[in-house]
N, C-alpha and C positions, 0 to 999 in steps of 0.2 A: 850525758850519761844515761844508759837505757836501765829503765825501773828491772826490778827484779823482783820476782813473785814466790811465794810458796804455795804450792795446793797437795793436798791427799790422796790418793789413787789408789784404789782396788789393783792389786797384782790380779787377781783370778777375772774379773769382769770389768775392767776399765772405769768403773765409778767412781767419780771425784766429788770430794766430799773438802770442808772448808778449814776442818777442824779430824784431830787423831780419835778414832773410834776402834774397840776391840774387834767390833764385826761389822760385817759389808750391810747395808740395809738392801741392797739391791740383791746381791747374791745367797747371801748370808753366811758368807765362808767366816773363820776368824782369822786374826792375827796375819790379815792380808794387806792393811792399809798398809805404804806407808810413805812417807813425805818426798816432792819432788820438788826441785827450783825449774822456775820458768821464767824466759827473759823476755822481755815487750822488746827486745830491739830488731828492727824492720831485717828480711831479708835482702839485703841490697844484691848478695853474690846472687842468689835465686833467683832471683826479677832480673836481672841480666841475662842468665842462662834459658830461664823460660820465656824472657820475652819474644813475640811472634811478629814482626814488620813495625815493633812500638808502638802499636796502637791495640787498644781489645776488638776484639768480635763485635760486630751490632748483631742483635736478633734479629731473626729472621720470623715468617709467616711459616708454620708449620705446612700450607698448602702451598705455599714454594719450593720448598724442600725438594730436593730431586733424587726417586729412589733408585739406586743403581746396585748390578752384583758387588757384593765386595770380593778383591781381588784378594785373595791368601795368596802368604808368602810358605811353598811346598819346601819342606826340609828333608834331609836325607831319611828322617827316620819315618816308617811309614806309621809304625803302630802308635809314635804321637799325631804325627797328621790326623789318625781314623780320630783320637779321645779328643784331638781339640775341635771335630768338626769337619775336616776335610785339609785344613792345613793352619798356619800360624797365621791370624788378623791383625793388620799393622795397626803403630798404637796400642795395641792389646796392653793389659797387665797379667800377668801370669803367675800364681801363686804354684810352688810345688812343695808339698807336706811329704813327713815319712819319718821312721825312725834313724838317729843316727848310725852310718853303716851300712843303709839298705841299698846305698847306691844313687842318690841324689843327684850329687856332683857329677857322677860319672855317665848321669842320663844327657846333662844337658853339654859337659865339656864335650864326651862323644857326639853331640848332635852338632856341636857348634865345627868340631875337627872336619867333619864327615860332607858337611854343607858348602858346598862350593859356591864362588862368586861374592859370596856376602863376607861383610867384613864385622867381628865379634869381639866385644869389650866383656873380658869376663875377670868383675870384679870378686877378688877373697878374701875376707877379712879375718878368717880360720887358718890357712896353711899359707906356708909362703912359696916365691915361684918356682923353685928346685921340686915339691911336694907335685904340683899342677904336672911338672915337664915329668914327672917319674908317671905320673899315672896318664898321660900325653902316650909316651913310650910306650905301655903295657896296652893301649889302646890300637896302638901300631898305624894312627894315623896321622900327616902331618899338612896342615896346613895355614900357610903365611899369610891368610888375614885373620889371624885369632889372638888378640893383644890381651895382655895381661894386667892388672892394677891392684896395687896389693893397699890402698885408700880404706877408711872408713867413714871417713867424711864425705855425707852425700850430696854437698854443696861442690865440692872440688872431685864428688864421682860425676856428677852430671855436666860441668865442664869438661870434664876429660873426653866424657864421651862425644861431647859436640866438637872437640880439638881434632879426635883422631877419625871424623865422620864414620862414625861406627854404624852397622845397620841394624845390630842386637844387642841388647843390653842384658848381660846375665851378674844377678848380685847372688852375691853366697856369702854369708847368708844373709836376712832381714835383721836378725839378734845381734849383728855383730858393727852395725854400723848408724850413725848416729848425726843430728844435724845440730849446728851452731847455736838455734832457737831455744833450744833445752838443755838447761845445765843438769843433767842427770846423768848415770849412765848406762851405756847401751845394752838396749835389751830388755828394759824398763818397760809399761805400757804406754807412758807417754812419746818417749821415744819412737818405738815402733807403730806408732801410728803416724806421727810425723812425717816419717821417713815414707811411708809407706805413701801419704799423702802428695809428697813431694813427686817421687816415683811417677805418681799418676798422671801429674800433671804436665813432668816434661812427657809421659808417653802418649798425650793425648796433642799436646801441641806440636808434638816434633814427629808424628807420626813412624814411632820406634819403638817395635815389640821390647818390654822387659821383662824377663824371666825373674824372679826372689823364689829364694830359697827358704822355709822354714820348719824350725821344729818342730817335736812334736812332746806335747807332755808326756805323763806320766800314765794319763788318764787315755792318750790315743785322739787329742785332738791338738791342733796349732797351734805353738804357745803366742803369747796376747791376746790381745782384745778380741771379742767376736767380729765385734767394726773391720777387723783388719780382712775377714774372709767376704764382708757386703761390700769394702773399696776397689777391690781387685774384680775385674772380669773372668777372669778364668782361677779355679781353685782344682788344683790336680793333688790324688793321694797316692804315693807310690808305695805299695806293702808289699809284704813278704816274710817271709820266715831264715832266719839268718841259718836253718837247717838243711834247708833247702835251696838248689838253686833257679827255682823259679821266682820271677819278682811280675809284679801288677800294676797295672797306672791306671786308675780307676777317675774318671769326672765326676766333682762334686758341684761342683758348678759352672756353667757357661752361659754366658750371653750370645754366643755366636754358635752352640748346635747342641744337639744331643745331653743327657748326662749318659746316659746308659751306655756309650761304648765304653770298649774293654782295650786296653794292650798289656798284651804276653812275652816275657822276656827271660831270656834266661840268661844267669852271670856266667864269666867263661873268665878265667885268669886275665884275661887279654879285655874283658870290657862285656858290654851286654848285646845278645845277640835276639833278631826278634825273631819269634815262632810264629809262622804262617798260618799251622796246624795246629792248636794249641789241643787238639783231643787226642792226638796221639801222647801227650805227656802228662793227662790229667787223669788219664786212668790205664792202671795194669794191664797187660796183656797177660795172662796164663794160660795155661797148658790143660789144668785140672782147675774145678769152680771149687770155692769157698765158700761156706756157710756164712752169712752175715755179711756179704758183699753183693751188691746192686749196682746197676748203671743207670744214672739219669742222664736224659737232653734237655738242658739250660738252653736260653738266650740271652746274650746281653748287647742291646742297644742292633745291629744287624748279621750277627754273627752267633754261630749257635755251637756249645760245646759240648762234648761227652764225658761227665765227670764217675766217678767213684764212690761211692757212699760205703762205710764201710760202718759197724756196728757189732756192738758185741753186750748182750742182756747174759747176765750170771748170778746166781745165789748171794744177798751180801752175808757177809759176814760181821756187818757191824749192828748196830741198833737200829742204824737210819740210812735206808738206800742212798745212792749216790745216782745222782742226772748230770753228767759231763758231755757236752757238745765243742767240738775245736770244727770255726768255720761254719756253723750253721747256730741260728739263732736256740738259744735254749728255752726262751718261753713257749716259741712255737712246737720245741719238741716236745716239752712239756703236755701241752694241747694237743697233739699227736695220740701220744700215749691214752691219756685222759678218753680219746676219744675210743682208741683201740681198745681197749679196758671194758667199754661202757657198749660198743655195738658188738663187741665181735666176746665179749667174756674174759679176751686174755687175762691170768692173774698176774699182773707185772708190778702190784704194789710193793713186794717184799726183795723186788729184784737190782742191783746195780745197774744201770745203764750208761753204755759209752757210743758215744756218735763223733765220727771222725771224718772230714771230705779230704780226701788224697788228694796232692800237691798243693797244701798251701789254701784253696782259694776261700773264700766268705761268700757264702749265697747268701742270693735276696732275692732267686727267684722262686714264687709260690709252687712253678710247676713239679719243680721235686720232692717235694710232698709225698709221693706215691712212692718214689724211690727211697724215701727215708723206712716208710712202713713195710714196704717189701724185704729192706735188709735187717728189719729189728723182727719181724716175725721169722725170714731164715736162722736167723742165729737163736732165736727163742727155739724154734724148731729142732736147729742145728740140720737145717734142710739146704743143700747147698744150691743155688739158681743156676740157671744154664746159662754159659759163657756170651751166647749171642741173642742174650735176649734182655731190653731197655724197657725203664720206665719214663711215664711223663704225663701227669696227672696232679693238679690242684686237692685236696681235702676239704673236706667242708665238716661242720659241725656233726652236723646231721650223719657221717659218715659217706656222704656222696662223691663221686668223682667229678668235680669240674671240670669242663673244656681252659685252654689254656692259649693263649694268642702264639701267632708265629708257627703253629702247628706243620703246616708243610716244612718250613726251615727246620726244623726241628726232624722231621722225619726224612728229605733228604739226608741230612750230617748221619744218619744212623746208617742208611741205605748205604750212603757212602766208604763208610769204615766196615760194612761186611757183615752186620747184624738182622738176623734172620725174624726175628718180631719185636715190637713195640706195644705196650701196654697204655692204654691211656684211654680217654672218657669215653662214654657209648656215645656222645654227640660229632664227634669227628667222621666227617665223611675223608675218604682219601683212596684212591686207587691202587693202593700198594695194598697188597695178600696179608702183609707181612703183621698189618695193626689189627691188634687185638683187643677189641671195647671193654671196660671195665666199668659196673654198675655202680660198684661199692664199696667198703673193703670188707665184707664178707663174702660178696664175690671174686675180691681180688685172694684170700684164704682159700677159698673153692678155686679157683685157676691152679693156685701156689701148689698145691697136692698133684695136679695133674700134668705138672710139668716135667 
């Protein structure tokens, strides 16, 4: 008869503790403990499914080792190929985060439909198969290696998958499914680290990409453990705004390339379609300019976008100004300000400020900086910018314009879409007429008049 255990466990931070406590000592959440059973009885189903020719591995001499390309496995979808790196690493594990809604499910069933030659185990523990085949249908594509399992037990998911020699393994979700070793229930931290563990290991021995699905809190990060985003090789965050129909796949982490790429997608009733172009959709095209609208050129990871900055500074009417940023960080706009305030005199203490980036995206690159300050003094101004003309420019404390990496990429993608000048540091050299050096932002205020 196999022992049985109790132990304690942080819900918020996975800390196990021996004894019930009100607060985490490790986190210091409250009323987060609370008690789990755990079973000593061996994995017998496990150790059968993972076993690899019955015998372990011997080590090896690190100068033995033989480095060779790794071969990725190209899936139909191209804009997960560019975030995971060039294409899907066998063995990989792959985490994919996101709010429920945004479209998850329907990244990876569409990728799995779409992928020819390979054969796809795509486990649900959320909807059942009637649910999969209706949104199969709206996908509009059909294809006969893609089995279905509607399991939660990942002892009898990972046989299933060695049964039906499957070549991808997709779980949907991580919270929903649970191993024999832990009498808790699913979704638990212990659990989901388990499970996750388990995961790793057939995909390391059986050399079979697995996809998991997870949630996301309340707070905008993966629910369990932090451990669960350092077991997984690949950590994917797919956002979006359920207002919109553009969605994002952003890398948070990779062992196999890049974080910095980006893929652009947009929902369509029939499933998600990817944008090649994504600067055509991330900023307005008008007829007539608007005061308190700017264009910046981003880059993320080898691709360079043309986004929208839009801004609106107005009298408040309450006691205490308002600082609202959607999509761009607020302390830095903060710091912005502070800095416009302090070199150039603007008086923007008593004033409400809103900063909005059109379609959806979240910067985090420093070079729109300049594009932030160009559209909070047009609309302070109420001066409106000319239609074909971008920013791209770092900020520094001191009010200086920094040079910014990627600069040519950046000035092609302008060149490209038909914009007649680019604003940005006096240290860029570049052959195009069209760039216009900016010292400071009091010389970018002295430009703004003479536009």
């Amino acid at each position: 008869m196999s022992k049985v255990k109790s132990t304690y466990v942080c819900q918020s931070c996975g800390a196990q503790t021996s004894k019930w406590m009100g607060k985490c000592t490790t986190c210091g959440e409250w009323n987060t403990i609370e008690e789990e059973i755990i079973s000593d009885s061996q994995p017998s189903i496990v150790s059968k499914v993972l076993e690899k020719n019955g015998q372990p591995e011997n080590s090896v001499y690190l100068s033995d080792v033989e480095v060779g390309r790794i071969k990725r496995i190209i899936s139909s979808d191209n804009e997960l190929n560019r975030v995971l790196g060039g294409g899907i690493v066998p063995g990989s594990l792959v985490l994919v985060g996101g709010e429920p809604g945004i479209g998850k499910s329907t990244l990876l069933l569409q990728m799995a439909l779409r992928t020819a030659s390979m054969r796809f185990l795509y486990v649900s523990g959320e909807e059942s198969g009637e649910q999969i085949k209706m949104r199969a249908d709206r996908i509009g594509q059909d294809n006969h290696e893609v089995l279905l399992y509607s399991g939660t037990k990942v002892e009898d998911i990972l046989a299933q998958t060695k049964k039906v020699s499957a070549n991808f393994l997709i779980v949907d979700s991580i919270q929903t499914i649970r191993t024999a070793l832990i009498d808790s229930a699913p979704g638990t931290i212990t659990q989901i680290r388990e499970c996750t563990h388990l995961l790793q290991q057939f995909a390391k021995q059986s050399n079979i990409p697995v996809f998991i699905i997870g949630h996301i809190t309340k707070e905008g990060v993966i629910a369990g453990p932090k451990l669960l985003e350092h077991i997984v090789d690949v950590v994917l965050q797919f956002e979006g705004d359920s207002h919109y129909d553009n969605r994002i796949l952003r890398s948070i982490k990779n062992r196999f390339g890049s974080i910095a790429e980006l893929g652009i997608y947009e929902m369509h009733p029939n499933g998600l379609s990817e944008v090649e172009n994504p600067s055509e959709i991330l900023f307005t095209k008008r007829d007539e300019p608007v005061a308190g609208v700017a264009i910046a050129s981003m880059v993320e990871g080898a691709r360079a976008f043309i986004i929208e900055i839009q801004a609106l500074v107005t009298s408040s009417v309450y006691g205490n100004p308002q600082r609202s940023a959607t999509g761009f960080d607020t302390k830095r706009l903060n710091m912005l300000l502070a800095v416009l305030e302090k070199r150039c005199g603007f008086q923007i203490g008593d004033k409400d400020i809103f900063l909005n980036v059109a379609g959806g995206l979240k910067l985090k690159d420093t070079a729109t900086d300049l594009a932030v300050l160009a559209a909070l003094i047009s609309s302070f101004n109420n001066y409106p910018l000319p239609l074909k003309v971008a920013f791209c420019g770092e900020v520094s404390l001191t009010g200086e314009i920094r040079p910014v990496n990627s600069i040519d990429l950046r000035i092609n993608e302008v060149q490209k879409l038909g914009f007649e000048k680019i604003y940005c540091s006096k240290n860029v050299s570049s052959q195009w007429k069209g760039v216009s050096p900016v010292h400071n932002i009091a010389d970018l205020v002295y430009q703004m008049r003479s536009m």
